[in-house]
C-alpha positions in Angstrom: 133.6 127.0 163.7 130.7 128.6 162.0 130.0 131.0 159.5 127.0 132.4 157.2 126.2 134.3 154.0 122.9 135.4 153.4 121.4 135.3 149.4 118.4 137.0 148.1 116.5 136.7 151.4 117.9 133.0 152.4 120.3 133.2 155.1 122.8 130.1 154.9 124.5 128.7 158.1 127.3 126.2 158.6 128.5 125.2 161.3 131.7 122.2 161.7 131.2 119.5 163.9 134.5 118.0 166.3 133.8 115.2 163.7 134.7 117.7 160.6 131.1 116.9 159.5 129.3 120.2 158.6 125.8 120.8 159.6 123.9 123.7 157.2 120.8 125.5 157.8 119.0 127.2 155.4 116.3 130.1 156.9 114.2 132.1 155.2 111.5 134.5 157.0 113.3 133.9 160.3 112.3 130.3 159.7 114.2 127.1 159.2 113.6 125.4 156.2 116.0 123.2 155.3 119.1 121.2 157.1 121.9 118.7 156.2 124.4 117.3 157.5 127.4 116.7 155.3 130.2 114.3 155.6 133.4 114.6 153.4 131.7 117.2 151.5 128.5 115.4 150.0 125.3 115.6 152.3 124.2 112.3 153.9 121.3 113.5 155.6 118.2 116.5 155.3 115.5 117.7 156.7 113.1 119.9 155.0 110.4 121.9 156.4 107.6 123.3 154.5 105.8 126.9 154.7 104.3 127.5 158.1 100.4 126.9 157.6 98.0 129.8 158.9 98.6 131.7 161.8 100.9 128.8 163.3 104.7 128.9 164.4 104.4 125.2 163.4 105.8 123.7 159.4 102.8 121.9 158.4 105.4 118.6 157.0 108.6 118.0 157.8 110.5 115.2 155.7 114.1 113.7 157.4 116.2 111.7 154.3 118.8 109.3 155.1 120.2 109.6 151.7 123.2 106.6 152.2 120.1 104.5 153.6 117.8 105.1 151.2 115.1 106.4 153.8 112.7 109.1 154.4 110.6 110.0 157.3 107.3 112.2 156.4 105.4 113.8 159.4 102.5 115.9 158.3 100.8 118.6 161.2 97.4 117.2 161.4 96.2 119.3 164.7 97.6 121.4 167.3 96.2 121.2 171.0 97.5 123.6 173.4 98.1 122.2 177.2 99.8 123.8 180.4 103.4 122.9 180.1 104.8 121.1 183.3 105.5 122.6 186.6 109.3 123.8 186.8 110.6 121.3 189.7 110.0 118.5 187.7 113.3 119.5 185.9 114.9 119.7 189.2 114.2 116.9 191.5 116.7 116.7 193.6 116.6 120.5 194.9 114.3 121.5 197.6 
């Protein structure tokens, strides 16, 4: 099941797992920024994305915390190079 609420331009949505775990996403600007996964009600993991930077689609860092771990991931955009994606039949090998 999901459902959403939006709050002084943040749109909030949750969404329940088979699990009952809940997963929320926080958007702002059509943009994700933030998501968490809870379980029994307190959040266990997140991952926050920054502004975009420039003209880009792309968050310039993302951080992932494991918060029962004690853990955090940091990935920072350093450079973007645009390449031709890969031909479609790759996807479908086994059709003609």
């Amino acid at each position: 099941m999901a459902h959403g609420r939006i709050t002084r331009g943040t749109m909030e949505l949750e969404y329940e797992l088979p699990s009952r775990d809940l997963v929320r996403f926080q958007l702002r600007d059509r943009a994700v920024v933030n998501a968490e996964r809870l379980e029994r009600g307190s959040v266990v993991e997140t991952v926050f994305l920054s502004d975009r930077e420039g003209d880009t689609i792309f968050p310039g860092e993302a951080t992932y915390r494991d918060l029962p771990g004690y853990r955090e991931l940091k990935l920072t955009l350093v450079s973007i190079d645009h390449v031709d994606s890969f031909p479609p039949d790759i996807w479908y090998p086994n059709q003609p």
